[in-house]
Structures are given as structure tokens and as C-alpha cells.
RONUSE-592404 format. One record per residue: residue number from 1; residue in one letter; x, y, z of N, C-alpha, C in turn. Coordinates in steps of 0.1 Angstrom, whole numbers, always signed. Atoms other than C-alpha are relative to their C-alpha. Example, Ala and Ser with C-alpha at 12.3 -4.5 7.8 and 13.67 -1.06 7.14 Angstrom:
2
+-----+------+-------+-------+-------+-------+-------+-------+-------+-------+-------+
! pos ! code !    nx !    ny !    nz !   cax !   cay !   caz !    cx !    cy !    cz !
+-----+------+-------+-------+-------+-------+-------+-------+-------+-------+-------+
!   1 !    A !    +9 !   -12 !    +0 !  +123 !   -45 !   +78 !    +9 !   +12 !    +0 !
!   2 !    S !    -9 !   -11 !    +0 !  +137 !   -11 !   +71 !    -8 !   +11 !    +8 !
+-----+------+-------+-------+-------+-------+-------+-------+-------+-------+-------+
END
This chain:
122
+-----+------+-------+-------+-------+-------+-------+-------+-------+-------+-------+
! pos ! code !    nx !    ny !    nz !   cax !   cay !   caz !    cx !    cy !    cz !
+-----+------+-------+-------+-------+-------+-------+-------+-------+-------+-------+
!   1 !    X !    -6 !    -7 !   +11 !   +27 !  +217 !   +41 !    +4 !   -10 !   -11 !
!   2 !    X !    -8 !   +11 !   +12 !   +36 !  +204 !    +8 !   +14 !    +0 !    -7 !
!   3 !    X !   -10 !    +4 !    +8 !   +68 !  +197 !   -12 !    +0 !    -6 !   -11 !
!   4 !    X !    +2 !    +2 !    +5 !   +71 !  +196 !   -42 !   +10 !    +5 !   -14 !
!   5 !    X !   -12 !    -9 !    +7 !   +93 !  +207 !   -80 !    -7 !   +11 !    -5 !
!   6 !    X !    +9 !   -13 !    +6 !   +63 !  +233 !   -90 !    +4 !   +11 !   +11 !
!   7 !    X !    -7 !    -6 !    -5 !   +77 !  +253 !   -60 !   +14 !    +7 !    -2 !
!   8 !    X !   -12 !    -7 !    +3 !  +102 !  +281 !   -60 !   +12 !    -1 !   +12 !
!   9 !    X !    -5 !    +3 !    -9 !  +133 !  +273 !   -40 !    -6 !    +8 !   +12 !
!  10 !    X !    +5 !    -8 !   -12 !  +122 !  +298 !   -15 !   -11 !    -8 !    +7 !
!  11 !    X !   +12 !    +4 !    -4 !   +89 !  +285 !    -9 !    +3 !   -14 !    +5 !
!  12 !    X !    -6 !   +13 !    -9 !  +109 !  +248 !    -2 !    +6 !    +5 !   +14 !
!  13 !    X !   -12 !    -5 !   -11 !  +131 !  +265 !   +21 !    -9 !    +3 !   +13 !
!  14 !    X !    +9 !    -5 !    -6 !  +101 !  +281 !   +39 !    -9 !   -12 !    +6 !
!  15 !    X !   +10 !   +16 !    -6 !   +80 !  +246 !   +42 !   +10 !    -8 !    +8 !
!  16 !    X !    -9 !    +7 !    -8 !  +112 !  +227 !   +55 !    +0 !    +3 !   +11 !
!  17 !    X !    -5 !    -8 !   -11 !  +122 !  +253 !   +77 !   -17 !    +0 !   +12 !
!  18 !    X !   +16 !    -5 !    +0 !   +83 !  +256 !   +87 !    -3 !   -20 !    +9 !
!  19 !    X !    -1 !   +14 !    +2 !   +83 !  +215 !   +88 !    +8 !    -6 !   +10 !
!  20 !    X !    -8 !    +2 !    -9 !  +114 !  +211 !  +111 !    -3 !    +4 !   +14 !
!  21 !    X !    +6 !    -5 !   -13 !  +100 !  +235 !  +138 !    -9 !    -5 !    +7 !
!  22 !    X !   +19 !    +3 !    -3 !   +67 !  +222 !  +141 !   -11 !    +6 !    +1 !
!  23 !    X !   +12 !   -10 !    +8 !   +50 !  +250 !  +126 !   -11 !   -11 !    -8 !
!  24 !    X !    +7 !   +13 !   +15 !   +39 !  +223 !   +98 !    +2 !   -15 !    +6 !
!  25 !    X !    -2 !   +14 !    -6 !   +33 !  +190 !  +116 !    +1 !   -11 !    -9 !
!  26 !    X !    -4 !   +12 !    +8 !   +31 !  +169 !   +86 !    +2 !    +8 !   -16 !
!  27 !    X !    -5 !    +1 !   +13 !   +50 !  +172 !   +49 !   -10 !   -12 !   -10 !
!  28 !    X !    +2 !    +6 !   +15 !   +34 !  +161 !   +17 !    +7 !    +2 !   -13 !
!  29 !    X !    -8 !    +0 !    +8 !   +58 !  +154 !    -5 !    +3 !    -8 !   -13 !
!  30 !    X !    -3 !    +6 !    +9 !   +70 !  +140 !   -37 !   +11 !    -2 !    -1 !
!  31 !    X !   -10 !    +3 !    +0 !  +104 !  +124 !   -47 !   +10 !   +12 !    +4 !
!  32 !    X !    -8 !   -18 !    -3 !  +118 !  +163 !   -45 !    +6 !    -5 !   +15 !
!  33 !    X !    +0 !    +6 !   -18 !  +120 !  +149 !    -4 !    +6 !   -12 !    -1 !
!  34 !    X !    -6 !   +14 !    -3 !  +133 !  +114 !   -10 !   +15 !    -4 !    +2 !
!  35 !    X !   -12 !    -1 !    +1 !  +168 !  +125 !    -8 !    +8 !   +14 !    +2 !
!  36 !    X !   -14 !   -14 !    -2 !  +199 !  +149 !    +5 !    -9 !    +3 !   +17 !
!  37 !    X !    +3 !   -12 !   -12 !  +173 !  +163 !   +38 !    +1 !   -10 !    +7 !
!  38 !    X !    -7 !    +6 !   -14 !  +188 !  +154 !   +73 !   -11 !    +6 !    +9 !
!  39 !    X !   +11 !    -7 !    -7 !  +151 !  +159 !   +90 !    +1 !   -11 !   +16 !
!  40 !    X !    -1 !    +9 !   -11 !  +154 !  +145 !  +128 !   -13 !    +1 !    +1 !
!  41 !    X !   +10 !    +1 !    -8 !  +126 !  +131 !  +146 !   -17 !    -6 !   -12 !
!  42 !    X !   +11 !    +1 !   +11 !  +105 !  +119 !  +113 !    -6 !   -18 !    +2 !
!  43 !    X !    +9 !   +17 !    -5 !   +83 !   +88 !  +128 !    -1 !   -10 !   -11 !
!  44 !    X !    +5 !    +6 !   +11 !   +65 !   +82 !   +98 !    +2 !    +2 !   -13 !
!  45 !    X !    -2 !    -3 !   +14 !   +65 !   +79 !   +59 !   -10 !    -7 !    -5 !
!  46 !    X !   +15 !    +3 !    +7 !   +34 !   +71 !   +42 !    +1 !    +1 !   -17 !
!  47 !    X !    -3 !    -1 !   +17 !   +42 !   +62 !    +3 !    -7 !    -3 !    -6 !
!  48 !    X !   +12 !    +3 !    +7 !   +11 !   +66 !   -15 !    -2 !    -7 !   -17 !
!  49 !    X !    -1 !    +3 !   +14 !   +27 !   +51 !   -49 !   +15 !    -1 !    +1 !
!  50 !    X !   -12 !    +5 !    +5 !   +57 !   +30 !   -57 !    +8 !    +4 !    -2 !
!  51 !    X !   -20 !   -10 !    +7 !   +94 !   +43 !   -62 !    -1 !    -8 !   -13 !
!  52 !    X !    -4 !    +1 !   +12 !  +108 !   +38 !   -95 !    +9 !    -6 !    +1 !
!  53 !    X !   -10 !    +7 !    -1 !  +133 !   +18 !   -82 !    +5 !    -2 !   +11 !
!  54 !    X !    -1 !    -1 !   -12 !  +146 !    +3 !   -52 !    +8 !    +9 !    +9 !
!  55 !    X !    -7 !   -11 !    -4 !  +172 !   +29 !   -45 !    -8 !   +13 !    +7 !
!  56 !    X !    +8 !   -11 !    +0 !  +144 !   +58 !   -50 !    -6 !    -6 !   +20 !
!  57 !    X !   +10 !    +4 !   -11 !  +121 !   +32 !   -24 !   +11 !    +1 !   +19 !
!  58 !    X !    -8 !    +2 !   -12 !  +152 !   +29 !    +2 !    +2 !   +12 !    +5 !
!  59 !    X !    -5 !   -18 !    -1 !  +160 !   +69 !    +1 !   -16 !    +6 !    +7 !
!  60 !    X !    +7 !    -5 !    -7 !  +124 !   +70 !    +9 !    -5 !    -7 !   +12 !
!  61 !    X !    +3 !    +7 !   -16 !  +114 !   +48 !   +42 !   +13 !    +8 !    +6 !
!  62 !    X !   -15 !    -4 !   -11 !  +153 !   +64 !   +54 !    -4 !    +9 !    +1 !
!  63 !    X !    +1 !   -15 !    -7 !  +136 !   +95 !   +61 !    -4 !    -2 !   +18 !
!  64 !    X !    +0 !    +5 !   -15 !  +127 !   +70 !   +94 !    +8 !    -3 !    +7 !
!  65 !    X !   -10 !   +10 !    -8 !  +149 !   +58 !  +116 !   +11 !    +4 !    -3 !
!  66 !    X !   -10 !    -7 !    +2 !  +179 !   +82 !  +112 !    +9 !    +5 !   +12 !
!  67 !    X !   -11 !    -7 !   -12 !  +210 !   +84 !  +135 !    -6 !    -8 !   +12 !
!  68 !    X !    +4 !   +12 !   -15 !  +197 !   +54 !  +156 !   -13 !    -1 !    -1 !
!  69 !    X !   +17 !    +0 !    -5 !  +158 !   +63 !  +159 !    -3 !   -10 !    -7 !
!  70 !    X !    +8 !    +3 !   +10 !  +131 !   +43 !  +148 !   -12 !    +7 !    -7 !
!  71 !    X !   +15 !    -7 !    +4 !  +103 !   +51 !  +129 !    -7 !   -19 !    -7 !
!  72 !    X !    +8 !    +6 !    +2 !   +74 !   +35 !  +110 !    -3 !    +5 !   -18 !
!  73 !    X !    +7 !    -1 !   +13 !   +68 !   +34 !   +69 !    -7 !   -11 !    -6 !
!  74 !    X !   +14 !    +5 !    +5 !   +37 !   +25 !   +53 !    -3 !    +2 !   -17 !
!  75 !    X !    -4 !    +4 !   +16 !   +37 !   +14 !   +13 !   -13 !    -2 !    -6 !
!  76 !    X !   +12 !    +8 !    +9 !    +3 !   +12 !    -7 !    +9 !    -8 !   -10 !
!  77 !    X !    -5 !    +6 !    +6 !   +12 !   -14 !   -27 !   -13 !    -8 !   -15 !
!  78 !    X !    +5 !    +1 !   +16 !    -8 !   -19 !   -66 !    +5 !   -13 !    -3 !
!  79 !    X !    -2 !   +10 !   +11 !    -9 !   -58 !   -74 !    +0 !    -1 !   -10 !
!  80 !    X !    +2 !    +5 !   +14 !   -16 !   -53 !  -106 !   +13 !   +11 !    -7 !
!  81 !    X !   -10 !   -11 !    +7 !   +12 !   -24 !  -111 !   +14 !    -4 !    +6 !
!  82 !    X !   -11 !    +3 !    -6 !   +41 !   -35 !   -87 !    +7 !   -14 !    +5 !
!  83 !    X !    -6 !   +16 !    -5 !   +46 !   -73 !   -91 !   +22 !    +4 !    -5 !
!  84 !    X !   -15 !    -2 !    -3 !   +84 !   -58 !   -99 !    +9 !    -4 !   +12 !
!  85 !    X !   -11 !    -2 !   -14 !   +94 !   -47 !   -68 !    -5 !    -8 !    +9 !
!  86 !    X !    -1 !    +8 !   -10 !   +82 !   -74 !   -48 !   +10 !    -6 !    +5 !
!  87 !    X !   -18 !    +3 !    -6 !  +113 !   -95 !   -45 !    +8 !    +7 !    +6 !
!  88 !    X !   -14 !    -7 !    -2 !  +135 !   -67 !   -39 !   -10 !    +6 !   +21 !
!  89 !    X !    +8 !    -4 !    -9 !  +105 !   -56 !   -11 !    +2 !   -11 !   +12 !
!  90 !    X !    +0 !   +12 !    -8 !  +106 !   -90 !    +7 !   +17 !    +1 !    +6 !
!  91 !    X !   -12 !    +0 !    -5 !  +144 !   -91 !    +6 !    +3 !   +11 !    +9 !
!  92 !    X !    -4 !   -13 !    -5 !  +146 !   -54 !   +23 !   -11 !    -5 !   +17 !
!  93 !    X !    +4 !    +6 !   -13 !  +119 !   -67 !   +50 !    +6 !    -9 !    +9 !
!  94 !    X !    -8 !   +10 !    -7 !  +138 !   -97 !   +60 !   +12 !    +8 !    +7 !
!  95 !    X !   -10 !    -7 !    -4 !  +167 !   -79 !   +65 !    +0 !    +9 !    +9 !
!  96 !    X !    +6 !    -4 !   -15 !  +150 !   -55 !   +91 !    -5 !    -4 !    +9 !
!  97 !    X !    +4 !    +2 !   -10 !  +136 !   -78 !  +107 !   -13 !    -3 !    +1 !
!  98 !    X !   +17 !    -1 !    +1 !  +101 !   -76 !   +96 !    -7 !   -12 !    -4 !
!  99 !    X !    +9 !    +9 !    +9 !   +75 !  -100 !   +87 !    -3 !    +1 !   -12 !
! 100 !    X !    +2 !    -9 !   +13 !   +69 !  -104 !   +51 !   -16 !    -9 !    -4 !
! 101 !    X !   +14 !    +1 !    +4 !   +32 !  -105 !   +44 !    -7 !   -14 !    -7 !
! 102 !    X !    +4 !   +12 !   +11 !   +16 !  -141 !   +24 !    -5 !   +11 !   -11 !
! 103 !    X !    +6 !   -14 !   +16 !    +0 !  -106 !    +0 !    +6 !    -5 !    -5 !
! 104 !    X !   -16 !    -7 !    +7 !   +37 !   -96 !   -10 !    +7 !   -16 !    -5 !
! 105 !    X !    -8 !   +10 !    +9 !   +48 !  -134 !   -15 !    -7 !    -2 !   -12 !
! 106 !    X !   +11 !    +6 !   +13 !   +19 !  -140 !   -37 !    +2 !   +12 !   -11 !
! 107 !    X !    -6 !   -10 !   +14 !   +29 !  -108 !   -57 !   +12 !    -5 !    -5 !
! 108 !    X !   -12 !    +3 !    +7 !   +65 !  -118 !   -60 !    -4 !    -9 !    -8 !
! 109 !    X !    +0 !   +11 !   +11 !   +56 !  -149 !   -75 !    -8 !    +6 !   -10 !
! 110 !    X !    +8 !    -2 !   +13 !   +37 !  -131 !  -102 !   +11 !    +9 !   -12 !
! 111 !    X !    -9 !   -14 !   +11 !   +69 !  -107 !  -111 !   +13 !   -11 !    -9 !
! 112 !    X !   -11 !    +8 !   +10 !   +88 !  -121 !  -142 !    +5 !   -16 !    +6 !
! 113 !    X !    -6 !   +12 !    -9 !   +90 !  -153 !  -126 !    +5 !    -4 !   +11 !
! 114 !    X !    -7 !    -2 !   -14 !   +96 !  -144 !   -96 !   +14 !    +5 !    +3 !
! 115 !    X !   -11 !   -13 !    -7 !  +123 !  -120 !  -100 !    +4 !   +12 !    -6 !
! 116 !    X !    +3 !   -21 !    +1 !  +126 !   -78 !   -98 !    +6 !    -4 !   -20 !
! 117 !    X !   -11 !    -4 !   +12 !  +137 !   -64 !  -129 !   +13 !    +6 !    +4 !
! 118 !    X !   -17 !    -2 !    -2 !  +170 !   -44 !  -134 !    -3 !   +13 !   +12 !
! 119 !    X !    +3 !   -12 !   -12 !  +155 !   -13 !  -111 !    -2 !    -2 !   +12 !
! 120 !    X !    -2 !    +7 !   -14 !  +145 !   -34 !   -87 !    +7 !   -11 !    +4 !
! 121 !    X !    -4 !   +10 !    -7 !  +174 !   -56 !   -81 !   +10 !    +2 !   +13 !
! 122 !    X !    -3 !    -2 !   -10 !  +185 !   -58 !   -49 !    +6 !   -11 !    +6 !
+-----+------+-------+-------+-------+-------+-------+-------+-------+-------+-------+
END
């Protein structure tokens, strides 16, 4: 099912609802989703294009790993569009725990000198 703001509240209400049961095994969604829904059991998150800022990016991987679980989110990531949020990207890995890529360092060093702007500081 998709999600989205071209949608009439009904028709969100009906995909959630639809989405939560397991009528609708996987949501396609846009920012509309990256915030306020308390969806249990959501493994994955697949962000096929950059947040607008790290807040937006944090609101969206926390649709994983809610209320203890884990899950698993997956970031295409645009060298030539997102040397921004690298720094703020590395900092948010470390801090989980994760490995941070040789890619993702070789981007940071390309962002302003190696560091976020004001959206992405973290």
C-alpha cells in the first residue's frame, strides 16, 4: 500500500489500518510516515532518497527498533547530492554501534570541509 499527502485522510486511515493487520505487507511511503505512527513489528525501512535533515532522517530509520525491537534500515545514499549529511550519518552510526563504511568517510570529507551544514548538525 502506499502513503502519501495526495491521499484523503480516509484512504491513510484505511492503508495503516490495512498495513498494521497484515492485509498490506509492505507501506510505501513518503515523509507523511516519518513521524507521530506507533507501528509495532516494522523490521525494515528502505529510504530511497535523503531526509532534509537529520531530525527528518532519525524520525525515519525509528520506524525500526521501537519499544526494545530491532530492525534493519537501508539509505541510498547520492555522492554527488548528500556530501551534507555525511558527518551527521557517521556520527549516528557510531553511536549504534555500526560500522561506518570507507564510501561514507570519503563523502564526509567532501562536505564543506568536512562538516554537515546547519540541518545536518548533529
Amino acid at each position: 500500500m502506499a502513503m502519501h499527502g495526495d491521499k484523503t485522510q480516509q484512504d491513510r486511515d484505511k492503508g495503516l489500518a490495512d498495513f498494521v493487520s497484515g492485509k498490506s505487507p509492505l507501506m510505501f511511503a513518503t515523509d507523511v510516515c516519518a513521524r507521530g505512527l506507533d507501528i509495532k513489528a516494522v523490521t525494515h525501512v528502505i529510504n530511497y532518497d535523503m531526509a532534509r535533515d537529520v531530525e527528518g532522517y532519525i524520525h525515519r530509520i525509528g520506524r525500526t527498533g521501537r519499544a526494545g525491537a530491532s530492525g534493519v534500515s537501508i539509505t541510498y545514499v547520492n555522492d554527488a547530492f548528500d556530501t551534507d549529511c555525511a558527518p551527521a550519518l557517521i556520527k549516528i552510526a557510531k553511536e549504534a554501534g555500526q560500522e561506518v563504511p570507507e564510501w561514507l568517510t570519503k563523502i564526509a570529507s567532501k562536505a564543506k570541509g568536512g562538516k554537515s551544514n546547519k540541518l545536518w548538525t548533529y
